[in-house]
C-alpha positions in Angstrom: 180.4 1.2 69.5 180.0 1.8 65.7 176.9 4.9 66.8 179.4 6.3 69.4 182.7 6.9 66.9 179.7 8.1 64.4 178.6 10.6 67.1 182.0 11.8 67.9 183.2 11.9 64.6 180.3 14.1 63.8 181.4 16.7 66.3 184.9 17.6 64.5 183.3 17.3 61.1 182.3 21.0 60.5 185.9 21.8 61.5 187.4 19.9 58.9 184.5 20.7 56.2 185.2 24.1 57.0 189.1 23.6 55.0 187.0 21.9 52.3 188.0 18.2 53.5 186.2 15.7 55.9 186.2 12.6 57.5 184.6 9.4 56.9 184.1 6.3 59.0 185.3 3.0 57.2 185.6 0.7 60.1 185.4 -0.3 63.8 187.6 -3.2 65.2 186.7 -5.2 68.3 189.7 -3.9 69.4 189.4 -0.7 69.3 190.9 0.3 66.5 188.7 3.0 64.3 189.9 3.4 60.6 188.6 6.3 58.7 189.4 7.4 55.3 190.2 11.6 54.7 188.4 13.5 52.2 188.6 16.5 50.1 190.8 18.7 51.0 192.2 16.6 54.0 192.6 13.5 51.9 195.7 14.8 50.4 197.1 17.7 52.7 200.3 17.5 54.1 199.0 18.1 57.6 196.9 14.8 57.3 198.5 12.9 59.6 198.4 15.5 62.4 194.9 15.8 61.7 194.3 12.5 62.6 196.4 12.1 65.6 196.1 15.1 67.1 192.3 16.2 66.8 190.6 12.8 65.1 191.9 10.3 67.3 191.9 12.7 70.8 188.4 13.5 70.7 187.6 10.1 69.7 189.9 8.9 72.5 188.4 11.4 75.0 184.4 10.5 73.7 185.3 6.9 73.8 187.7 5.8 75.9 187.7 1.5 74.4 189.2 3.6 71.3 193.1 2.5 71.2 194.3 4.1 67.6 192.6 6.0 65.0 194.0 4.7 61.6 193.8 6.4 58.2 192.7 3.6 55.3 
């Protein structure tokens, strides 16, 4: 499962390298429960959190759908 999130993640990474930030994979649960870690830019922007939810974990959840949450480490 660890390939697939790598594979989606890699598909809204020039989005978020394009405002200077991007994401990077930390860990995959048996669960399904992906926890990434922000950087650059997005690491410490305010719209973080939206980010995450609302374009990280719905593609993810759309690519992949085991994935239950996307969490920020």
């Amino acid at each position: 499962m660890r390939e697939k999130v790598q594979t989606a993640l890699d598909k809204v990474r020039p989005a978020l390298q394009r405002d200077g930030g991007d994401v990077e994979l930390v860990d995959v649960t048996p669960d399904g429960v992906v926890k990434v870690k922000l950087t650059g830019a997005c690491g410490s922007c305010p719209m973080s959190t939206y980010t995450l939810k609302q374009g990280i974990e719905r593609t993810l959840k759309q690519a992949i759908p085991e994935i239950k949450e996307v969490m920020q480490v």
